[in-house]
PyMOL Python script that loads the backbone (N, CA, C, O; Angstrom):
from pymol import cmd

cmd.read_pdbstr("""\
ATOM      1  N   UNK A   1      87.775 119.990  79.211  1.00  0.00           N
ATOM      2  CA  UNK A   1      89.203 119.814  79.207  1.00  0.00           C
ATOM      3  C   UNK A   1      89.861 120.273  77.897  1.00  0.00           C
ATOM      4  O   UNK A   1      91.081 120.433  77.914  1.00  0.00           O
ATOM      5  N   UNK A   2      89.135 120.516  76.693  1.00  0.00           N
ATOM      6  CA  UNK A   2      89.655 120.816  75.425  1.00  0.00           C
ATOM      7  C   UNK A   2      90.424 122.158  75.799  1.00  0.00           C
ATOM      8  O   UNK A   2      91.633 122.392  75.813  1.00  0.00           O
ATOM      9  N   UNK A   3      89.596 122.768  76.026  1.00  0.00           N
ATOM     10  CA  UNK A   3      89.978 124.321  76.436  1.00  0.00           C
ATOM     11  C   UNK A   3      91.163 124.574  77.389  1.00  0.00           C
ATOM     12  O   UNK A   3      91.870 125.582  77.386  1.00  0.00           O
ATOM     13  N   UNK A   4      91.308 123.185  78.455  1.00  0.00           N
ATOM     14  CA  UNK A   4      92.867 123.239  79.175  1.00  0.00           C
ATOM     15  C   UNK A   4      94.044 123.215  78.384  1.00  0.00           C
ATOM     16  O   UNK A   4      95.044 123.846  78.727  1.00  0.00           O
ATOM     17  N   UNK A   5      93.985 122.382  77.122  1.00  0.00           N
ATOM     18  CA  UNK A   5      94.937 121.512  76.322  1.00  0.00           C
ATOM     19  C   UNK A   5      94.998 122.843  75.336  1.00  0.00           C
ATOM     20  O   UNK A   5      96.147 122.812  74.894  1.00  0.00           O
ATOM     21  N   UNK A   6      94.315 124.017  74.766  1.00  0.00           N
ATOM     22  CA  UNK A   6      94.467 124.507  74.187  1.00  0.00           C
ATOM     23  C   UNK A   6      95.403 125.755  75.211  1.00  0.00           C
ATOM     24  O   UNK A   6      96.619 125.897  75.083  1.00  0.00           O
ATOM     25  N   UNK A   7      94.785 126.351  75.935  1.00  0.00           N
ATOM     26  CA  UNK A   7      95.172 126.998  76.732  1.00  0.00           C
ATOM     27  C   UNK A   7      96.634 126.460  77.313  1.00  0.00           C
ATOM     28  O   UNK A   7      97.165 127.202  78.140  1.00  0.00           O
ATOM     29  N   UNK A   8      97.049 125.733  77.101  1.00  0.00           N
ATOM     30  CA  UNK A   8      98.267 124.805  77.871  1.00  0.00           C
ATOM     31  C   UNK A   8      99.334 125.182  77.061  1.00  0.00           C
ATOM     32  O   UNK A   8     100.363 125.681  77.515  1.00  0.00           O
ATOM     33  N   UNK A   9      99.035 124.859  75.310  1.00  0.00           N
ATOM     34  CA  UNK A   9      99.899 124.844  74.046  1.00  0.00           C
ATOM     35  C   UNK A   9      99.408 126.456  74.440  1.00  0.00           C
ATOM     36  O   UNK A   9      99.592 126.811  75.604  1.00  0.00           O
ATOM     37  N   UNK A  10      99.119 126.904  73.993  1.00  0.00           N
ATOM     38  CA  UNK A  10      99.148 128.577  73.803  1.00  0.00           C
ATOM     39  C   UNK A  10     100.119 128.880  74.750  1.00  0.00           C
ATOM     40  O   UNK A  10     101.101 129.343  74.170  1.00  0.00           O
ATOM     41  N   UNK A  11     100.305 128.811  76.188  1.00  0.00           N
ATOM     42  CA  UNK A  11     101.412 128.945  76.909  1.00  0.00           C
ATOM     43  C   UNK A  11     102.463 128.675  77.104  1.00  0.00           C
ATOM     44  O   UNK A  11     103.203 129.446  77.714  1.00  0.00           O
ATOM     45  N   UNK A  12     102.942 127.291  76.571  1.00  0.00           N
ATOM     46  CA  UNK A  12     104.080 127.140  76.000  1.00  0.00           C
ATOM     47  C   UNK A  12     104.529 127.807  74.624  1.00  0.00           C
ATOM     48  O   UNK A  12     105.716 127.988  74.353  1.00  0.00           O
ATOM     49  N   UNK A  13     103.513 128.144  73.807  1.00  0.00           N
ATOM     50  CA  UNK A  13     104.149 128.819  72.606  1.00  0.00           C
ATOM     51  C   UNK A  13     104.649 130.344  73.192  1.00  0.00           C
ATOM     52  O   UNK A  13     105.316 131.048  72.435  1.00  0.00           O
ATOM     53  N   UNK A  14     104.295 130.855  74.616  1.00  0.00           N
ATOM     54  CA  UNK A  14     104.862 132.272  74.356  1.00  0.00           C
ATOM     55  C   UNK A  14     106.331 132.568  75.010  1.00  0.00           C
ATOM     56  O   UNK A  14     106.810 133.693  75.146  1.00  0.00           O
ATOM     57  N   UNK A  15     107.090 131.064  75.471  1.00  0.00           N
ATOM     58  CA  UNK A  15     108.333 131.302  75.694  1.00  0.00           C
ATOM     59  C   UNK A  15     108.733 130.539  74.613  1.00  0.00           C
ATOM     60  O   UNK A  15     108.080 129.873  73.810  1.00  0.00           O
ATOM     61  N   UNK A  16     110.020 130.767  74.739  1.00  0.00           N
ATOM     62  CA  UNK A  16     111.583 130.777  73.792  1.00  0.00           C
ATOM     63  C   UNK A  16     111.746 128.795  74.174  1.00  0.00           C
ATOM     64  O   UNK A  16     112.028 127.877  73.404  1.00  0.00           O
ATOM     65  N   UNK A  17     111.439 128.784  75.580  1.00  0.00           N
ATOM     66  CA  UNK A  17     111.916 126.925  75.962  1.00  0.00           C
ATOM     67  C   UNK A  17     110.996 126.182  76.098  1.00  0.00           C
ATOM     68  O   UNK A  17     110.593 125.964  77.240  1.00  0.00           O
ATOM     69  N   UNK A  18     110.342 125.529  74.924  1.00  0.00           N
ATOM     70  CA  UNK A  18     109.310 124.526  74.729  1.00  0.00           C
ATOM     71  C   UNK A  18     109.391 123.309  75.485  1.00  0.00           C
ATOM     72  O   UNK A  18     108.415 122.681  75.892  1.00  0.00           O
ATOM     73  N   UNK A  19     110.951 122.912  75.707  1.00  0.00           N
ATOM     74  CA  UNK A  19     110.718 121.495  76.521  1.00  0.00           C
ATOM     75  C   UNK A  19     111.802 121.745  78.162  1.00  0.00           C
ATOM     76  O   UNK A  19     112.918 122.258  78.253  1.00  0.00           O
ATOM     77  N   UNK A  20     110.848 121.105  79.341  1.00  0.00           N
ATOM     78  CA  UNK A  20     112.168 120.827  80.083  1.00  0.00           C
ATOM     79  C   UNK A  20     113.500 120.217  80.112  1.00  0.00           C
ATOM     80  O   UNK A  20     114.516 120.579  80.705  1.00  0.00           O
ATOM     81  N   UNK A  21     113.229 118.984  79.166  1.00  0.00           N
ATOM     82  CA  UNK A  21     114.291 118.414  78.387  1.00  0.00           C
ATOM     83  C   UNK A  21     114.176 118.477  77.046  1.00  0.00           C
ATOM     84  O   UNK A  21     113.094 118.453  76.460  1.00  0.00           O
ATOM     85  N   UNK A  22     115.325 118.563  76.481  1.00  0.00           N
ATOM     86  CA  UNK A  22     115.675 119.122  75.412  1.00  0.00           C
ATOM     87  C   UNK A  22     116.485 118.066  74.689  1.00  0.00           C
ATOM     88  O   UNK A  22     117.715 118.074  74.684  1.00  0.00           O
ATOM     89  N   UNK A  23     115.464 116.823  73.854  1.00  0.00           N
ATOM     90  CA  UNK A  23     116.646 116.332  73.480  1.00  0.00           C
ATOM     91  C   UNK A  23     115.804 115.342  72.067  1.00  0.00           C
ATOM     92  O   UNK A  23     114.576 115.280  72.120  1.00  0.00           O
ATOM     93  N   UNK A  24     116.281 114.876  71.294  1.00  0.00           N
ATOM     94  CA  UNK A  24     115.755 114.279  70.408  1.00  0.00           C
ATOM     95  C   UNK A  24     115.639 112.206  70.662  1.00  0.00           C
ATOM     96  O   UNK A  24     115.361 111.336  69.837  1.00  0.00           O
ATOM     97  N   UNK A  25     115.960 112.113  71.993  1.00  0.00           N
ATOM     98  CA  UNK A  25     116.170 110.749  71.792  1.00  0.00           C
ATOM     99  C   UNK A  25     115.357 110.453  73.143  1.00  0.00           C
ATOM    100  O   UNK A  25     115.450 110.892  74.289  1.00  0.00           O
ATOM    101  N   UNK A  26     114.232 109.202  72.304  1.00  0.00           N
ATOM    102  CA  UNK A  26     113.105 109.439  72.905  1.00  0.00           C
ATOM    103  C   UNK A  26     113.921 108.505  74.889  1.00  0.00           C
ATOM    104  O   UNK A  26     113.397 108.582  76.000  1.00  0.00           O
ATOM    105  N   UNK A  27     114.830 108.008  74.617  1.00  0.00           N
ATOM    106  CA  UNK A  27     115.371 106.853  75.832  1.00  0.00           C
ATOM    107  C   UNK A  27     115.812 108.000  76.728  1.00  0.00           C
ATOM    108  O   UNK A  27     115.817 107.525  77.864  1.00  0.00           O
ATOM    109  N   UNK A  28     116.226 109.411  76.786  1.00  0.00           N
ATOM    110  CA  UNK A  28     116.244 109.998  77.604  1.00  0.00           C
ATOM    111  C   UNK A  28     115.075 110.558  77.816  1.00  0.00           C
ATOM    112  O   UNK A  28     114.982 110.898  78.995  1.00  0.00           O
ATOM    113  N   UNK A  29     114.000 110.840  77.100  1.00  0.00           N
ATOM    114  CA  UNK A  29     112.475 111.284  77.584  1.00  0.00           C
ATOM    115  C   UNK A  29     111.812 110.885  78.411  1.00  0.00           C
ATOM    116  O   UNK A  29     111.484 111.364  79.497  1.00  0.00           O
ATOM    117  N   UNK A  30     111.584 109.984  77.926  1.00  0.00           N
ATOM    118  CA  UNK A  30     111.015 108.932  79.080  1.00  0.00           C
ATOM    119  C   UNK A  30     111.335 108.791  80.219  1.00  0.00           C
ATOM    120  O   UNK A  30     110.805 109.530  81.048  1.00  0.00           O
ATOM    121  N   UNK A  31     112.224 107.885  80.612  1.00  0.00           N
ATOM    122  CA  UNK A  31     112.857 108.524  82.164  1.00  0.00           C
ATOM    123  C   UNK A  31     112.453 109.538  82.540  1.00  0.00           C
ATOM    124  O   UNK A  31     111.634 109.621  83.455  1.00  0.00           O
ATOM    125  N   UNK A  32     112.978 110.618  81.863  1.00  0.00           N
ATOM    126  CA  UNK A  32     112.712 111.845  82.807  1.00  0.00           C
ATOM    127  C   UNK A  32     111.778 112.148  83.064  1.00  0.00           C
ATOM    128  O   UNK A  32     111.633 112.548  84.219  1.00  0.00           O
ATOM    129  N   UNK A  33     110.390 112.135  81.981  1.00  0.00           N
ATOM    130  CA  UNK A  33     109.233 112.135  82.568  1.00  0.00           C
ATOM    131  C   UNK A  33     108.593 111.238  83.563  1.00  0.00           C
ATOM    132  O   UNK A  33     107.709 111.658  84.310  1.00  0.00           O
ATOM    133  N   UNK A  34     109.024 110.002  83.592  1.00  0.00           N
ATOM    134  CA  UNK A  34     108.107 109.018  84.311  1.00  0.00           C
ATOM    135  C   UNK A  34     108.968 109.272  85.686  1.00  0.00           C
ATOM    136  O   UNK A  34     108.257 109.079  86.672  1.00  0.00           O
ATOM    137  N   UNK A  35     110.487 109.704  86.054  1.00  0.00           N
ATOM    138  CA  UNK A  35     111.036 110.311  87.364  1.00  0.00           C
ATOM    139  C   UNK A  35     110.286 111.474  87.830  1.00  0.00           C
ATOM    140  O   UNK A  35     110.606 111.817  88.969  1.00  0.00           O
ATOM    141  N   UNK A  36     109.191 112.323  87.159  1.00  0.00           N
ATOM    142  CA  UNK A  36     108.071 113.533  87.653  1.00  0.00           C
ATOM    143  C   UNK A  36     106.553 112.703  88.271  1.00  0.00           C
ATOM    144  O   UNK A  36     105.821 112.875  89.246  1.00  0.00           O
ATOM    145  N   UNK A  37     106.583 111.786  87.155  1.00  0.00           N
ATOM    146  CA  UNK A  37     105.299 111.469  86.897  1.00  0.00           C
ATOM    147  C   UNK A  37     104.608 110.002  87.767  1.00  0.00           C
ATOM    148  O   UNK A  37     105.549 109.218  87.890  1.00  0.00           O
ATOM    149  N   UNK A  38     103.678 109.561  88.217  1.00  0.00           N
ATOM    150  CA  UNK A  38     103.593 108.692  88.202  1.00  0.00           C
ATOM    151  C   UNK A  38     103.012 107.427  87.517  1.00  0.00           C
ATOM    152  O   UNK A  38     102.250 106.612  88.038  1.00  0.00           O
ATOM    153  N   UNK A  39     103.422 107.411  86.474  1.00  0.00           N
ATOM    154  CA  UNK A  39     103.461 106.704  85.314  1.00  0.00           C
ATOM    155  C   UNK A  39     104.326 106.865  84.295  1.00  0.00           C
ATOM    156  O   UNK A  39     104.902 107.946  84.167  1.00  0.00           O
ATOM    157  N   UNK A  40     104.595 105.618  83.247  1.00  0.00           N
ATOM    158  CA  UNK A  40     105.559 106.134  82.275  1.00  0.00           C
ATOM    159  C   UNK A  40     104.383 106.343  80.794  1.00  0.00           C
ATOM    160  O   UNK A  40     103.419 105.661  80.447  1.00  0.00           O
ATOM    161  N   UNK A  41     104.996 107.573  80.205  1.00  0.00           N
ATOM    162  CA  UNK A  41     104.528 107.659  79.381  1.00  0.00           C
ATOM    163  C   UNK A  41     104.780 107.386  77.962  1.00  0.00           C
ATOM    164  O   UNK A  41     105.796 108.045  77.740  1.00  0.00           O
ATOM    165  N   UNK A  42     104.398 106.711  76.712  1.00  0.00           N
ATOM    166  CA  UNK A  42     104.960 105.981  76.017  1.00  0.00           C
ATOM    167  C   UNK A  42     105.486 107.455  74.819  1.00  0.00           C
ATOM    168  O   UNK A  42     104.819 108.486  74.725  1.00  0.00           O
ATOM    169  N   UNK A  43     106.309 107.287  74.321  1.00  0.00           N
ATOM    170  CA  UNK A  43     107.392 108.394  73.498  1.00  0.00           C
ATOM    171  C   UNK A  43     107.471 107.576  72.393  1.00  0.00           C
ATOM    172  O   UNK A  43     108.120 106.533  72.482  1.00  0.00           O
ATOM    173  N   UNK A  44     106.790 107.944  71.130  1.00  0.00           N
ATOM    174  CA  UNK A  44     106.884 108.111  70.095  1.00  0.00           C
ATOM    175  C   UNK A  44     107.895 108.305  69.134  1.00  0.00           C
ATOM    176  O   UNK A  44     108.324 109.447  69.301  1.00  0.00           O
ATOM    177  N   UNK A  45     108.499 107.735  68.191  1.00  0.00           N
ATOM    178  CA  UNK A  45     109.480 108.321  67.188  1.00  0.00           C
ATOM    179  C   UNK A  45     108.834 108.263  65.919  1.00  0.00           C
ATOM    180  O   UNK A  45     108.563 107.242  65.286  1.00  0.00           O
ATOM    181  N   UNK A  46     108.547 109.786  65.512  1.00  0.00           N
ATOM    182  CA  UNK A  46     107.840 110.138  64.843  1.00  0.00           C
ATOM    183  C   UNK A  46     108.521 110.832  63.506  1.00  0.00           C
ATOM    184  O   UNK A  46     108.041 111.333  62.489  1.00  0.00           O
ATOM    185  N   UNK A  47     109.936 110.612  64.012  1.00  0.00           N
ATOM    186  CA  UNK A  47     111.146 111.276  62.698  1.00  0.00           C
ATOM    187  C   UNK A  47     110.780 110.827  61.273  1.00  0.00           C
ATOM    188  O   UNK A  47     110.683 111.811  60.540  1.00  0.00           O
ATOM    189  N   UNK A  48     110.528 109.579  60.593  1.00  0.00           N
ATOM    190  CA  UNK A  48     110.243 109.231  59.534  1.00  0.00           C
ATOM    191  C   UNK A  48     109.071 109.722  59.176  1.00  0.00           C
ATOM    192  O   UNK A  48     109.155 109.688  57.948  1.00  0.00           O
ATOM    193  N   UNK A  49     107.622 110.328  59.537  1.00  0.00           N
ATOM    194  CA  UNK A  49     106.702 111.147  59.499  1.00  0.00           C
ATOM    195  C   UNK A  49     106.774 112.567  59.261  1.00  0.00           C
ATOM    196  O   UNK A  49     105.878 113.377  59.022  1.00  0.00           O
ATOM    197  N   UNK A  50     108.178 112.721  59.391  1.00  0.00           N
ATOM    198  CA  UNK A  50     108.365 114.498  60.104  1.00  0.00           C
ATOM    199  C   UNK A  50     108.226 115.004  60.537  1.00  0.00           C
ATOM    200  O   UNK A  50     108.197 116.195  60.227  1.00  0.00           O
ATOM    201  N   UNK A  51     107.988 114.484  61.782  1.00  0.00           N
ATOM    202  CA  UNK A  51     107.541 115.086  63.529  1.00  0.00           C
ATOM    203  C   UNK A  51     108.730 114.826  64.305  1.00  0.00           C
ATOM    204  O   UNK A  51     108.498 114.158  65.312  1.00  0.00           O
ATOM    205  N   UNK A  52     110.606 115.341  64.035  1.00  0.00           N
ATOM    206  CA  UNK A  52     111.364 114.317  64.980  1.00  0.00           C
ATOM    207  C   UNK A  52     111.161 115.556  66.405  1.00  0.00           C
ATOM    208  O   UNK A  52     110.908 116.757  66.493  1.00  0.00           O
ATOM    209  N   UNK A  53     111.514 114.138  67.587  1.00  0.00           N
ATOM    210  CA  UNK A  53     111.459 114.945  68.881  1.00  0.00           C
ATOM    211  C   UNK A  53     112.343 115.506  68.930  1.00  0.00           C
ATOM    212  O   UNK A  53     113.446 115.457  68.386  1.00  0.00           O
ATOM    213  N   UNK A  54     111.226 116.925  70.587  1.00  0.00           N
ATOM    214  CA  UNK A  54     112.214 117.845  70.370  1.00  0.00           C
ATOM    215  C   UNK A  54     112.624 117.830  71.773  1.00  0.00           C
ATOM    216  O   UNK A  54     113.637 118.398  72.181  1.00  0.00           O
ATOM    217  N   UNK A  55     111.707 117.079  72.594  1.00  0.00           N
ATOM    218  CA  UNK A  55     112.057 116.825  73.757  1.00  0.00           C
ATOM    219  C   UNK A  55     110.884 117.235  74.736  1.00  0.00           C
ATOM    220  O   UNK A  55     110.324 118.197  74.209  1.00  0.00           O
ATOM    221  N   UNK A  56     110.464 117.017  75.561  1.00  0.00           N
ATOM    222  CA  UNK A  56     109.466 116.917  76.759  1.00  0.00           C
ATOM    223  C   UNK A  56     109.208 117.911  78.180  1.00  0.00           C
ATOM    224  O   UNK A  56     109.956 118.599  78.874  1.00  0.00           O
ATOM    225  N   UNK A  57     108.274 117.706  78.197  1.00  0.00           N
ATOM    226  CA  UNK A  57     107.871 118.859  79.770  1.00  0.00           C
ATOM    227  C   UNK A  57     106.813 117.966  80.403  1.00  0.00           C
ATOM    228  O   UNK A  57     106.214 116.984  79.963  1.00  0.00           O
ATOM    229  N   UNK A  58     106.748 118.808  81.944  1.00  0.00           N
ATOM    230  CA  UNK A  58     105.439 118.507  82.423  1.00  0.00           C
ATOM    231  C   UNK A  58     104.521 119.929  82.397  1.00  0.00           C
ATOM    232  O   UNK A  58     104.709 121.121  82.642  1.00  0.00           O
ATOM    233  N   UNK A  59     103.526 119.152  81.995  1.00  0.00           N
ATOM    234  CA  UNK A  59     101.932 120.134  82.246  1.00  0.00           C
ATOM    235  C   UNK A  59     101.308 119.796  83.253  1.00  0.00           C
ATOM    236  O   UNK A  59     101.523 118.823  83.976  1.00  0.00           O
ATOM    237  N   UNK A  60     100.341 120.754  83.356  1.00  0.00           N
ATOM    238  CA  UNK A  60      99.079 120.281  84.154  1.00  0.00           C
ATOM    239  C   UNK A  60      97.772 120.281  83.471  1.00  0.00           C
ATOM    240  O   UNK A  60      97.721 121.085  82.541  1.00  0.00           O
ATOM    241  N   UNK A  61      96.564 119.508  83.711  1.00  0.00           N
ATOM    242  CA  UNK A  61      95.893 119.064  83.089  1.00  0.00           C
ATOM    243  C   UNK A  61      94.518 118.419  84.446  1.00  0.00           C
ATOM    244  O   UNK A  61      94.535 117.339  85.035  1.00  0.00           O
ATOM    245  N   UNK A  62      93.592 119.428  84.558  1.00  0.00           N
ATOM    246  CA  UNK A  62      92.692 118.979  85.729  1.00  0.00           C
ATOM    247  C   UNK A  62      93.285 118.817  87.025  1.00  0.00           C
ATOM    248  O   UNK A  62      93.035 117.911  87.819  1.00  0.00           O
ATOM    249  N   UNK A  63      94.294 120.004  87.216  1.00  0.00           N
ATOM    250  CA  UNK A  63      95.432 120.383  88.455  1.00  0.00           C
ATOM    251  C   UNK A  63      95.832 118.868  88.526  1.00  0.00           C
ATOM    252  O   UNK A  63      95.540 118.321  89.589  1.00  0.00           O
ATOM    253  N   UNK A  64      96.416 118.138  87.629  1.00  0.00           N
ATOM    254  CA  UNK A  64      97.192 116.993  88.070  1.00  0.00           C
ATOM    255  C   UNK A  64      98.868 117.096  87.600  1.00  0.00           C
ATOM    256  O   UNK A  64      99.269 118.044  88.276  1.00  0.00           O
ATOM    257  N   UNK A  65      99.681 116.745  87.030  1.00  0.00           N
ATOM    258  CA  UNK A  65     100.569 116.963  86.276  1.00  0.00           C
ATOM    259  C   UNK A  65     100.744 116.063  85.306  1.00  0.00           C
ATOM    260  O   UNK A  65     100.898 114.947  85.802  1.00  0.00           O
ATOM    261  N   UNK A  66     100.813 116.056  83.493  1.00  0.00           N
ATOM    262  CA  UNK A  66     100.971 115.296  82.552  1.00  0.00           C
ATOM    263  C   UNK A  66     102.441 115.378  82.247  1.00  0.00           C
ATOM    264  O   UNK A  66     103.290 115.833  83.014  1.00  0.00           O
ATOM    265  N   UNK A  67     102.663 114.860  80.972  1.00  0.00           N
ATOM    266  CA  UNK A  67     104.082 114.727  80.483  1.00  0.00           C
ATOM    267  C   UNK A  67     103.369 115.196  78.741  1.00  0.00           C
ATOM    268  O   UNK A  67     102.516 114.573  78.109  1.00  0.00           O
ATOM    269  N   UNK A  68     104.031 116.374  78.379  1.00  0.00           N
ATOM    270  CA  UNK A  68     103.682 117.170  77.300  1.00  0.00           C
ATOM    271  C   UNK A  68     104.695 116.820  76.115  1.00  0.00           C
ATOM    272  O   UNK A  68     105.525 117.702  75.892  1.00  0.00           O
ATOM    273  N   UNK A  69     104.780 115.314  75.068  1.00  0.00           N
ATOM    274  CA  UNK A  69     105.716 115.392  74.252  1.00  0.00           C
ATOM    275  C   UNK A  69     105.987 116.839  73.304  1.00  0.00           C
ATOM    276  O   UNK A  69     105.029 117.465  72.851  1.00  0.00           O
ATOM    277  N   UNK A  70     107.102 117.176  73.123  1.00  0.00           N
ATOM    278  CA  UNK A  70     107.260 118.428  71.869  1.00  0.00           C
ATOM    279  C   UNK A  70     107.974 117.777  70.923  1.00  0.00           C
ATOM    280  O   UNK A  70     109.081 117.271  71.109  1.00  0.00           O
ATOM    281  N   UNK A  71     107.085 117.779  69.454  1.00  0.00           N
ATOM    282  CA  UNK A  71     107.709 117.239  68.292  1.00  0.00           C
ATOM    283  C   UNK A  71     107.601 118.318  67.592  1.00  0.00           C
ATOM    284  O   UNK A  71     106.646 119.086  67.711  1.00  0.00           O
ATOM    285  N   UNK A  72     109.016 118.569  66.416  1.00  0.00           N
ATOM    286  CA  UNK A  72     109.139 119.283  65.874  1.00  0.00           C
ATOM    287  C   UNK A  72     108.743 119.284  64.647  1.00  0.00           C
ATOM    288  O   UNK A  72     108.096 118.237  64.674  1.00  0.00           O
ATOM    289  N   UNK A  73     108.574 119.916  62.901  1.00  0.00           N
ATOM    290  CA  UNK A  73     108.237 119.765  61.871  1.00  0.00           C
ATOM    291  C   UNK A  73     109.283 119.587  60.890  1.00  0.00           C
ATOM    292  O   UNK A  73     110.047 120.535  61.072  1.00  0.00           O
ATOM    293  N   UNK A  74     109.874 118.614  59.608  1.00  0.00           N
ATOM    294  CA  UNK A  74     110.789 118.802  59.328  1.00  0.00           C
ATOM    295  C   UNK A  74     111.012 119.690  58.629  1.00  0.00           C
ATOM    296  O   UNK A  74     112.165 119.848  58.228  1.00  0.00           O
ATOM    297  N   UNK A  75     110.044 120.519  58.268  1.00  0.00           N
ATOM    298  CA  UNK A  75     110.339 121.894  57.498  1.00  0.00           C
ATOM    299  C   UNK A  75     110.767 123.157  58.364  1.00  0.00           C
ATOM    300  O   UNK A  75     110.801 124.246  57.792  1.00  0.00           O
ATOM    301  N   UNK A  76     111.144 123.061  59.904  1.00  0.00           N
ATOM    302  CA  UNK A  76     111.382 123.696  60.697  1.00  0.00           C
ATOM    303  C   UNK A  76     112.789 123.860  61.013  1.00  0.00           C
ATOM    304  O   UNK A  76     113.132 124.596  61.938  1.00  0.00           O
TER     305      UNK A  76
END
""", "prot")
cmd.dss("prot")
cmd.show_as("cartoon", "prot")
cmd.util.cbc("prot")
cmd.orient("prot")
């Protein structure tokens, strides 16, 4: 499975739109992922670290579908 998760990020890095939602606040993330998913997945605020969100997608992962957080760098 390493090799899915790498292969997964490599494919999102070669478009321009990293997240389906696009938003920095993790209370709209959530929802939206756990309305794809069946489960909720727990969303992180990682801003005081310098990871703030950038907003969320779904992947797949062993043909199932995950919820892919995207955090950004604050030197970015």
């Amino acid at each position: 499975m390493p090799e899915q998760v790498i292969a997964s990020h490599a494919r999102s890095m070669l478009t321009t739109r990293l997240a389906d939602v696009s938003t920095s606040d993790e209370h709209t993330v959530k929802p939206w992922l756990s309305s794809k998913l069946d489960f909720s997945p727990p969303v992180t605020d990682l801003t005081r670290a310098g990871f703030p969100l950038v907003g969320g997608r779904l992947d797949y992962l062993d043909n199932r579908p995950v919820a892919a957080l995207v955090y950004g760098h604050s030197s970015m």
